[in-house]
Each structure stands twice: as structure tokens, then as C-alpha cells.
OpenMM code with the backbone's topology and positions (N, CA, C; nanometers):
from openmm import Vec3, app, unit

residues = "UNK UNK UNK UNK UNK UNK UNK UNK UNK UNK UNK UNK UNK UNK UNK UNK UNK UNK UNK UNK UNK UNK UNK UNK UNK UNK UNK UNK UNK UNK UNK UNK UNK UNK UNK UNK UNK UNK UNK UNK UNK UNK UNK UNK UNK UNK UNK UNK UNK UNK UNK UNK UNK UNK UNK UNK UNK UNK UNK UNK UNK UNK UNK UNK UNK UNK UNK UNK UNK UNK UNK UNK UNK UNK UNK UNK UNK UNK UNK UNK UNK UNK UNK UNK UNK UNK UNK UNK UNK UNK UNK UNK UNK UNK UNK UNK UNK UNK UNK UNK UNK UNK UNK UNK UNK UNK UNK UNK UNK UNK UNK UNK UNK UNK UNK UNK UNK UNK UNK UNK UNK UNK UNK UNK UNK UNK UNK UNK UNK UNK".split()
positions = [
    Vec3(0.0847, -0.1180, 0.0000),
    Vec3(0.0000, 0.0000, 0.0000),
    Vec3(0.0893, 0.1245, 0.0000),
    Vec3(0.0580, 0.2022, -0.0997),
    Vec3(0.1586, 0.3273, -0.0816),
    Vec3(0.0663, 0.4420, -0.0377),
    Vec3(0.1710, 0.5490, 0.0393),
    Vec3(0.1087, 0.6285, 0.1139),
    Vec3(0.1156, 0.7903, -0.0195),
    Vec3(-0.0160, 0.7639, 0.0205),
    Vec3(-0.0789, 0.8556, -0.1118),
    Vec3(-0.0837, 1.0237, -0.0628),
    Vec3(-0.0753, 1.0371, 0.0424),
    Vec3(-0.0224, 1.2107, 0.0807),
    Vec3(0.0651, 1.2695, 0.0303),
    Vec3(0.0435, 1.3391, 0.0118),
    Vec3(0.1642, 1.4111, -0.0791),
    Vec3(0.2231, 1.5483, -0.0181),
    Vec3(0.3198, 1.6196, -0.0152),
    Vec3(0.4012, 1.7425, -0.0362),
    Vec3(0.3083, 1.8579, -0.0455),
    Vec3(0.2458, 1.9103, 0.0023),
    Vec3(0.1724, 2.0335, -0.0176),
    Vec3(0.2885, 2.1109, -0.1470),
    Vec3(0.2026, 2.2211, -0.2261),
    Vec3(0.2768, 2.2892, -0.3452),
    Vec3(0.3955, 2.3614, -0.2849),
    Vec3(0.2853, 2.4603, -0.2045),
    Vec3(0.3791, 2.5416, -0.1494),
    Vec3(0.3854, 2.5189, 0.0361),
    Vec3(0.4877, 2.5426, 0.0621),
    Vec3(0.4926, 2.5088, 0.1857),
    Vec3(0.5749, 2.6478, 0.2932),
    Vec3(0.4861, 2.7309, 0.3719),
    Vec3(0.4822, 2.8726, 0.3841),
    Vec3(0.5157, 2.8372, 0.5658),
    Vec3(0.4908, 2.7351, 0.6188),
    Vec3(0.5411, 2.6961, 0.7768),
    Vec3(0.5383, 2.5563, 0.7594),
    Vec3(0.5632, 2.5317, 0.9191),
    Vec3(0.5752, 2.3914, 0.9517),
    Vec3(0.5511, 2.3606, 1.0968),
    Vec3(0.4663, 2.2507, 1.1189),
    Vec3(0.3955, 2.2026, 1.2582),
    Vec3(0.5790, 2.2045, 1.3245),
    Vec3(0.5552, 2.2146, 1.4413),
    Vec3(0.6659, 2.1475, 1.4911),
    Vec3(0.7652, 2.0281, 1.4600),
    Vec3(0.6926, 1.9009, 1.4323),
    Vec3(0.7279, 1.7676, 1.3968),
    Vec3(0.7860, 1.7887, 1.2358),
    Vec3(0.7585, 1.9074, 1.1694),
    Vec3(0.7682, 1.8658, 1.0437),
    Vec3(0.8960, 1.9058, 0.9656),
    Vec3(1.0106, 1.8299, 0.8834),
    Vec3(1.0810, 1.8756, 0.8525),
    Vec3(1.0781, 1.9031, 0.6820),
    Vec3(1.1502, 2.0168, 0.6187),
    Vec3(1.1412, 2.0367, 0.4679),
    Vec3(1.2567, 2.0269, 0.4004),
    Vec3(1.2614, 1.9612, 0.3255),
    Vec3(1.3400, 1.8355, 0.2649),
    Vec3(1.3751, 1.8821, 0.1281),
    Vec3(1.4843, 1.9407, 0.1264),
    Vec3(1.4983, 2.0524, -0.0179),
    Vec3(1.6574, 1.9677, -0.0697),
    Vec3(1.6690, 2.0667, -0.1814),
    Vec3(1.7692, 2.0154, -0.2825),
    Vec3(1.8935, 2.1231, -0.2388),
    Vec3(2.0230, 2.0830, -0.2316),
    Vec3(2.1027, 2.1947, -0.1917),
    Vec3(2.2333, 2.1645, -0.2785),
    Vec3(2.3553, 2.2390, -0.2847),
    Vec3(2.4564, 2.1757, -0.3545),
    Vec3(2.5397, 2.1361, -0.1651),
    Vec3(2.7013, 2.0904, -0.2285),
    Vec3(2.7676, 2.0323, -0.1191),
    Vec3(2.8180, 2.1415, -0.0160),
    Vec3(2.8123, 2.2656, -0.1030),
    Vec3(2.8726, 2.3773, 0.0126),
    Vec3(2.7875, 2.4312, 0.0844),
    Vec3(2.6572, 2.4053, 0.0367),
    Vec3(2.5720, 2.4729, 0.1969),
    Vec3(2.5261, 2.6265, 0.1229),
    Vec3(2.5631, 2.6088, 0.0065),
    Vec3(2.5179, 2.7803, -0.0370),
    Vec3(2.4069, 2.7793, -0.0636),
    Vec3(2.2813, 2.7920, 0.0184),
    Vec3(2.1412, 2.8072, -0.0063),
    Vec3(2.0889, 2.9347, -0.0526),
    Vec3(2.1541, 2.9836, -0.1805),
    Vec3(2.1301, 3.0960, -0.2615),
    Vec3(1.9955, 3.0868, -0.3335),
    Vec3(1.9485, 2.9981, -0.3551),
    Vec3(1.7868, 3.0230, -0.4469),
    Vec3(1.7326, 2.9338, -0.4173),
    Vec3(1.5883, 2.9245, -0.4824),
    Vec3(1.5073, 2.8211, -0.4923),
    Vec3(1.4781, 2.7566, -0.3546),
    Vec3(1.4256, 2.6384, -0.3231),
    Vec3(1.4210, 2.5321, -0.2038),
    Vec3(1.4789, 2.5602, -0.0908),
    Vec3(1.5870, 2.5965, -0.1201),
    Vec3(1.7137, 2.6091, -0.0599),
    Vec3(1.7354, 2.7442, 0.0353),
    Vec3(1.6756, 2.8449, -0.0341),
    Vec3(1.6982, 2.9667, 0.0016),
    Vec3(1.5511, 2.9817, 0.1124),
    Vec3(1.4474, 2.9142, 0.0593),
    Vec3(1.2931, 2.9225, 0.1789),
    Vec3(1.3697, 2.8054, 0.2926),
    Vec3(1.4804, 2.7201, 0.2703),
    Vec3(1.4706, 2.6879, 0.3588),
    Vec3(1.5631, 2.7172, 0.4655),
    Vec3(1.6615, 2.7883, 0.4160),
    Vec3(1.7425, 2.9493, 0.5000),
    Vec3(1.6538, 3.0059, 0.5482),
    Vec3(1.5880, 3.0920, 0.4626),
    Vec3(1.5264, 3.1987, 0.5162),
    Vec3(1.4178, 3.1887, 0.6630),
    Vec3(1.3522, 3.0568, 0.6376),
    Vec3(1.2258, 3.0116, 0.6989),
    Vec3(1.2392, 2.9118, 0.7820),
    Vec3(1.3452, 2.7918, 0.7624),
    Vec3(1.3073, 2.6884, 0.8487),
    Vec3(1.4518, 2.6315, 0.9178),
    Vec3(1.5319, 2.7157, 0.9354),
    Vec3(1.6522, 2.6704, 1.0059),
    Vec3(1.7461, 2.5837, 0.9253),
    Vec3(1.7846, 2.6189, 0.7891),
    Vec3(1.9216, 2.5653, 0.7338),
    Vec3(1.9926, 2.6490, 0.7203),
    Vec3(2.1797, 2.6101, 0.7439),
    Vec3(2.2349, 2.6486, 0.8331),
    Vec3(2.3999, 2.6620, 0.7169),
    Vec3(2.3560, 2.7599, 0.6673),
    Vec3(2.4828, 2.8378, 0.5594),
    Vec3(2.6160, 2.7288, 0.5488),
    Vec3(2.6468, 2.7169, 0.4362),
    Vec3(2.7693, 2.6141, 0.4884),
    Vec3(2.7482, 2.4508, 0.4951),
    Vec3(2.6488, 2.4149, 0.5273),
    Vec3(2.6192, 2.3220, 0.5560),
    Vec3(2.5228, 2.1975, 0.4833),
    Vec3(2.5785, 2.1277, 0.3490),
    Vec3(2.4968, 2.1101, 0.2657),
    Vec3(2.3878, 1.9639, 0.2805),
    Vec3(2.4285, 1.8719, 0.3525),
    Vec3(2.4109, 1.7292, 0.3451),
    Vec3(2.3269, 1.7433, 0.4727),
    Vec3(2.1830, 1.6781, 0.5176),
    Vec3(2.1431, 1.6012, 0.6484),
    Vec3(2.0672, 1.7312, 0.6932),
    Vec3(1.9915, 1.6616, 0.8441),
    Vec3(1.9323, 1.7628, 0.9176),
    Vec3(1.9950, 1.8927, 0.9753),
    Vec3(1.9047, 1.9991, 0.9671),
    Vec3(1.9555, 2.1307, 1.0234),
    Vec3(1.8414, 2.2250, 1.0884),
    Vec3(1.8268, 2.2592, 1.1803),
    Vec3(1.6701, 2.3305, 1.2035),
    Vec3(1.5882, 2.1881, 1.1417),
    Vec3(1.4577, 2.2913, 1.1105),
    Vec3(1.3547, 2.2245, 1.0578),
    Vec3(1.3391, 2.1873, 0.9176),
    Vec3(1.4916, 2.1314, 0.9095),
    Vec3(1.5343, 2.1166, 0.7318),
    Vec3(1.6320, 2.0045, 0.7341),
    Vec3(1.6047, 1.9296, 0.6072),
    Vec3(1.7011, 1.8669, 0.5914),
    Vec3(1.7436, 1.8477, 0.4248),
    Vec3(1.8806, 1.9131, 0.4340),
    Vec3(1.9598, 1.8997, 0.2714),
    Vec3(1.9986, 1.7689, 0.1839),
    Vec3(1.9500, 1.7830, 0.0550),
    Vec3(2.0037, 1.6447, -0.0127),
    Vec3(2.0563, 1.7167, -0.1085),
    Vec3(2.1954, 1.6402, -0.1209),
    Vec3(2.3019, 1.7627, -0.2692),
    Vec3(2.2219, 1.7410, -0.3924),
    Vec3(2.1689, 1.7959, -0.4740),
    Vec3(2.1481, 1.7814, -0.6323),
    Vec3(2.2497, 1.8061, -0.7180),
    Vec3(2.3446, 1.9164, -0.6678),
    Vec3(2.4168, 2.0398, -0.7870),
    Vec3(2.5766, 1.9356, -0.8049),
    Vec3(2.5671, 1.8236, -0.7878),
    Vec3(2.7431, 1.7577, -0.7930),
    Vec3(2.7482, 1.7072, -0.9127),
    Vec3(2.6643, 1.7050, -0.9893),
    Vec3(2.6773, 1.6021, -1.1103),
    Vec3(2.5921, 1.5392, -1.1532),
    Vec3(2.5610, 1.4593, -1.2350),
    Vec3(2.4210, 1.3601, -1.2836),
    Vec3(2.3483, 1.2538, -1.1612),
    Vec3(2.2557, 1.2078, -1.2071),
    Vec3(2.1418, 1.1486, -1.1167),
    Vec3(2.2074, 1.0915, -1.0412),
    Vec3(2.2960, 0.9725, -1.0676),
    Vec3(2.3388, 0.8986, -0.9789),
    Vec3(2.4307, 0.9802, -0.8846),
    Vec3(2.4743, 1.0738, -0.8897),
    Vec3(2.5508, 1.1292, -0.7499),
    Vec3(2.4818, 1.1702, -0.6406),
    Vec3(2.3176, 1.1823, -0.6732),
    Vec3(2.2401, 1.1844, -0.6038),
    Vec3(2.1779, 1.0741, -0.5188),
    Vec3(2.2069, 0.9925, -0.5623),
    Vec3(2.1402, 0.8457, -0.5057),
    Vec3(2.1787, 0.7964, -0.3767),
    Vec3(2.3213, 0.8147, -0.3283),
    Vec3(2.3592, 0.7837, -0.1934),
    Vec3(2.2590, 0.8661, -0.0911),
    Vec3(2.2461, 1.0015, -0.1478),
    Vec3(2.2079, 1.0958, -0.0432),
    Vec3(2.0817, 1.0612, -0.0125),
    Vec3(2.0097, 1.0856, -0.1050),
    Vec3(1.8357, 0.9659, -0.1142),
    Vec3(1.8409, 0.8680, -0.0401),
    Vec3(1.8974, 0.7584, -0.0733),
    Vec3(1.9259, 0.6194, 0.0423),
    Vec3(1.9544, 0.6783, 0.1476),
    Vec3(2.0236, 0.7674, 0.1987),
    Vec3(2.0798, 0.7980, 0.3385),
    Vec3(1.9655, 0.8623, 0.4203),
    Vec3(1.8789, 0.9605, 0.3469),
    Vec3(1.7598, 1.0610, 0.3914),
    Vec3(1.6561, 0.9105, 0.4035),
    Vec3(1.6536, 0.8322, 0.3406),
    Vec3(1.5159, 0.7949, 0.3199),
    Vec3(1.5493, 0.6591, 0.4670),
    Vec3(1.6369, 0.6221, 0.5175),
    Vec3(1.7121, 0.5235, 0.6167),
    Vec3(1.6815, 0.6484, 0.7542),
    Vec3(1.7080, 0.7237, 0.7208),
    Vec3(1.7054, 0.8611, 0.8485),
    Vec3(1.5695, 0.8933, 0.8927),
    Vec3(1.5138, 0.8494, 0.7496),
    Vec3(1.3543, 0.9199, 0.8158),
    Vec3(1.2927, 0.7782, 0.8844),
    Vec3(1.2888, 0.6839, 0.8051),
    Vec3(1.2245, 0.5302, 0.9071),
    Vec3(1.3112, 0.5618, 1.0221),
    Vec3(1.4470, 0.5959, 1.0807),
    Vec3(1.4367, 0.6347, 1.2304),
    Vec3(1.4145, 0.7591, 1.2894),
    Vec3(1.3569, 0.8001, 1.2794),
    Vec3(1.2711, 0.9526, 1.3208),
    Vec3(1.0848, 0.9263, 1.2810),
    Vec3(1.0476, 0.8227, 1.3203),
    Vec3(0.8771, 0.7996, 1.3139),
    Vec3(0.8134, 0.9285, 1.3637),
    Vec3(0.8984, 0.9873, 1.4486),
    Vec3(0.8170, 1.1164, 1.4921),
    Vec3(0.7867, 1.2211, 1.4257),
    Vec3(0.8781, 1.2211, 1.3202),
    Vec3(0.9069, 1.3603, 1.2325),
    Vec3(0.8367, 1.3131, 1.0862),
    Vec3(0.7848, 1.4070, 1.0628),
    Vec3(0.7018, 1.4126, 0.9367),
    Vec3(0.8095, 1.5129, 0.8240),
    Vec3(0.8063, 1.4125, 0.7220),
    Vec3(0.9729, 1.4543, 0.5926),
    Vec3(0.8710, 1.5310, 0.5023),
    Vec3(0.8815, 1.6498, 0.4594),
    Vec3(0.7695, 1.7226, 0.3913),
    Vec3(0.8874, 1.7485, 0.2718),
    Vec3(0.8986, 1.5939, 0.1299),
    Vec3(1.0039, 1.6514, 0.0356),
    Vec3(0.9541, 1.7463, -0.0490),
    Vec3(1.0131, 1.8108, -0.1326),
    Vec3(0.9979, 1.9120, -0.1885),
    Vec3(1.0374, 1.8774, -0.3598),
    Vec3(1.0367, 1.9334, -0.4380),
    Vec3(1.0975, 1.8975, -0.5954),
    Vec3(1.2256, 1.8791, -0.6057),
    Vec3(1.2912, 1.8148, -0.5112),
    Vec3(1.4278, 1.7772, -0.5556),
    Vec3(1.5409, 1.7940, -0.6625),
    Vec3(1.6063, 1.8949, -0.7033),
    Vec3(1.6717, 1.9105, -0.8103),
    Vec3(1.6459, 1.9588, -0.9445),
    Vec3(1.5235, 1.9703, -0.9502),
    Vec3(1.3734, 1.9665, -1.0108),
    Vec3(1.3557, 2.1516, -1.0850),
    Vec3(1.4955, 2.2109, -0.9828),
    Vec3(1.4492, 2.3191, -1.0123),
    Vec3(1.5840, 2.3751, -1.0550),
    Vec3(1.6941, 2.4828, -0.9847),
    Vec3(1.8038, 2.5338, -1.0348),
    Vec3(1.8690, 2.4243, -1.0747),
    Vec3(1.8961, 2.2931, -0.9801),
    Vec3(1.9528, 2.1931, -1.0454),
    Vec3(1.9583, 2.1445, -1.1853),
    Vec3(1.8282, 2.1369, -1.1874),
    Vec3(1.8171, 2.1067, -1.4292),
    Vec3(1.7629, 1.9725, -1.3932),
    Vec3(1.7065, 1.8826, -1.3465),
    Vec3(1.7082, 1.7695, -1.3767),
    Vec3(1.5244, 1.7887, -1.3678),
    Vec3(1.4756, 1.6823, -1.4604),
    Vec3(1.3249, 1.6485, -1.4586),
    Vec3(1.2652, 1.5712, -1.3663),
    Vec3(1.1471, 1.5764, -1.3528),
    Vec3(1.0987, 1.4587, -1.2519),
    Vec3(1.0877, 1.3233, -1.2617),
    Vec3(1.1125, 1.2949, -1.4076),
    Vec3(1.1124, 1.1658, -1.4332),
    Vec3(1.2250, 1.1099, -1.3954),
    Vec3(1.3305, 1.1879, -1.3857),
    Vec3(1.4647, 1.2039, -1.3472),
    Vec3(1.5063, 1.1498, -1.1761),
    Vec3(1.4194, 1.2347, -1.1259),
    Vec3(1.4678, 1.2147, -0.9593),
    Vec3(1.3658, 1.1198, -0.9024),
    Vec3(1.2547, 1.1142, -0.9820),
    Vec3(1.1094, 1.0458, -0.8321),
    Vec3(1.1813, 0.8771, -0.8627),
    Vec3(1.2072, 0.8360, -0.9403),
    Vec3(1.2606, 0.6742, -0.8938),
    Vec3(1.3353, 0.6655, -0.8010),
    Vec3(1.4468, 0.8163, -0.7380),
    Vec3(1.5348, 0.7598, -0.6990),
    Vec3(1.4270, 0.7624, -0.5489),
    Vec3(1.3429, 0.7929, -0.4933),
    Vec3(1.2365, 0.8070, -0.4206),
    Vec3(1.0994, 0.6929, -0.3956),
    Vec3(1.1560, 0.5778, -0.4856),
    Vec3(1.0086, 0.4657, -0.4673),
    Vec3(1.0702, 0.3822, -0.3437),
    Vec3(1.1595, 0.4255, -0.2631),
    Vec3(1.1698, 0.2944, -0.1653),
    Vec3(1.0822, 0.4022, -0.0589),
    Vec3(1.0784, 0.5136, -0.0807),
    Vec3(0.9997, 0.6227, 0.0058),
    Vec3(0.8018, 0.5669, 0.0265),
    Vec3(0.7885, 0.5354, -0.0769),
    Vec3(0.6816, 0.5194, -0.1097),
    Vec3(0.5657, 0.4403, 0.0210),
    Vec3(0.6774, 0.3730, 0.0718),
    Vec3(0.5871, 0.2861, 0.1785),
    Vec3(0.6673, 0.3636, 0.3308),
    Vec3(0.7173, 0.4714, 0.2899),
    Vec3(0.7789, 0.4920, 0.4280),
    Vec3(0.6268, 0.6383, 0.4980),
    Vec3(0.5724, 0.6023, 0.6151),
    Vec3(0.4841, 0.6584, 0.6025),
    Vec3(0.5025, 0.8327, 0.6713),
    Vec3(0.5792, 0.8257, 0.7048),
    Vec3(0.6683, 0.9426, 0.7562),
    Vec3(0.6981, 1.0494, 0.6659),
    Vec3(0.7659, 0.9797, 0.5271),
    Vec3(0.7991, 1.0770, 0.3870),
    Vec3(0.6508, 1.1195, 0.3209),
    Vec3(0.6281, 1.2628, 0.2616),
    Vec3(0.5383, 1.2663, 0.2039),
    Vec3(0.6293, 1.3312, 0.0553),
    Vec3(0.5562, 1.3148, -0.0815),
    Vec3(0.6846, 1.3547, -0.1556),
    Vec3(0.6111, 1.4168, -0.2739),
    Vec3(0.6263, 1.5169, -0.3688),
    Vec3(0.5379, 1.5970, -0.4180),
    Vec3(0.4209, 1.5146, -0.5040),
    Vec3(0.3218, 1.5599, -0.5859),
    Vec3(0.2601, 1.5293, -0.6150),
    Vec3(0.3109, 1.4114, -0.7435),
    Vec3(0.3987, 1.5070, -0.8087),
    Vec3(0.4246, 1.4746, -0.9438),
    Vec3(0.5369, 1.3545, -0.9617),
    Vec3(0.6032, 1.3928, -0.8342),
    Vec3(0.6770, 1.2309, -0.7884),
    Vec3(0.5924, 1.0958, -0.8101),
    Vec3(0.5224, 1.1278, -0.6845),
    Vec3(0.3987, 0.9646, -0.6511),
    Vec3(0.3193, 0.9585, -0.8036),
    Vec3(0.3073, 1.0485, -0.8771),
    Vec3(0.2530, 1.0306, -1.0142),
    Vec3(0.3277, 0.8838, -1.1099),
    Vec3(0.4442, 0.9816, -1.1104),
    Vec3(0.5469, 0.8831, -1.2086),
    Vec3(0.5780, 0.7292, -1.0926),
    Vec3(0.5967, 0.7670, -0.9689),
    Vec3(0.6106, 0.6394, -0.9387),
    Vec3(0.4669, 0.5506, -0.9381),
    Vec3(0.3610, 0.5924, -0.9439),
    Vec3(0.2477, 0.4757, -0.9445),
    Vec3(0.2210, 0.4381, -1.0437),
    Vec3(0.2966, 0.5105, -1.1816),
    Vec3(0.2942, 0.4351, -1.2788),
    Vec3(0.3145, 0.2576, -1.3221),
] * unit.nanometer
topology = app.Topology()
chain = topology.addChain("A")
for resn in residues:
    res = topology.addResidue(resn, chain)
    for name in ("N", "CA", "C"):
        topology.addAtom(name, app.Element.getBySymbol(name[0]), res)
């Protein structure tokens, strides 16, 4: 059974429990996009590109093609099954300054699918229920 909630579009706060799950490069420079609402708004922490920070947690997009992304995915998606408490609110992953499409990133995201903790945008759970 996959968990069919999804990522709200835009995401303007966050309950306590909830963390926002953006695309960052390795240096922590949260200059635009995802990255920059999640500076500005939810406690990520300049410098600092990989894992939880505040009410955020970074996955690199900007290093190179899909697969350099894939460790970080496996690592976030292992982090969130131990944190049942915390609700993973992902966001378009790479999707945006990065360059990459969604057809691109949501596979690397179907082991998410049954994790009930992750919620992951719309257009993700699309291509993966294909």
C-alpha cells in the first residue's frame, strides 16, 4: 500500500514535527530556490549542505548527474524510518536550479513510497504509481 499524501505545493510553515526536505549543492550555499525558503524560513544552516539542520534537511542535487544523487536519497530515506516522529515534507528535488526532470529524480524516491513518515510531491507519486 503506498502512502498517497503528498508534499503540499507550497509550503509557507511547519507544525513542529515537520521537517522540509529541499535540494542543496555540497557547500551549503542556499542561494535560491528550495534552498533559500529553507534558509530563510526553516533553520538551514549556511555552509552546511548534506542532512538535518533546524527544521530542514539537505540532499546535494548540484554535484553532477542522477546517480551522485542516489547515496544521499538512500541515506535521507534510512534517516527518516528512524525519526517515526518527524514528518519529511520533500519538496521537488533538483527539479528546479539543479536542471534535472521529474522523471529524473522520483525513482530515486520509490523505496519512500511505503515509508509513512515521507510525504513527496505530487508529481513524484505520479510517475512512481505508474
Amino acid at each position: 500500500m503506498y502512502n498517497r499524501n503528498c508534499t503540499p505545493d507550497r509550503i509557507k510553515e511547519l507544525k513542529s514535527n515537520e521537517i522540509f526536505v529541499f535540494g542543496s549543492n555540497l557547500r551549503g550555499a542556499h542561494g535560491g530556490g528550495a534552498a533559500r525558503q529553507a534558509y530563510n524560513h526553516f533553520g538551514a544552516v549556511w555552509g552546511v549542505g548534506v542532512g538535518l539542520q533546524g527544521q530542514t534537511y539537505a540532499i546535494p542535487t548540484m554535484q553532477g548527474g542522477v546517480e551522485t544523487i542516489v547515496p544521499y536519497v538512500d541515506e535521507f530515506i534510512e534517516f527518516a524510518k528512524n525519526r517515526p516522529e518527524l514528518t519529511f515534507l520533500v519538496t521537488r528535488i533538483g527539479c528546479g536550479i539543479a536542471g534535472f526532470r521529474d522523471e529524473e529524480i522520483a525513482p530515486l524516491f520509490a523505496a519512500a513510497m511505503t515509508v509513512e513518515n515521507i510525504l513527496l510531491p505530487r508529481t513524484f507519486v505520479l510517475i512512481l504509481d505508474k
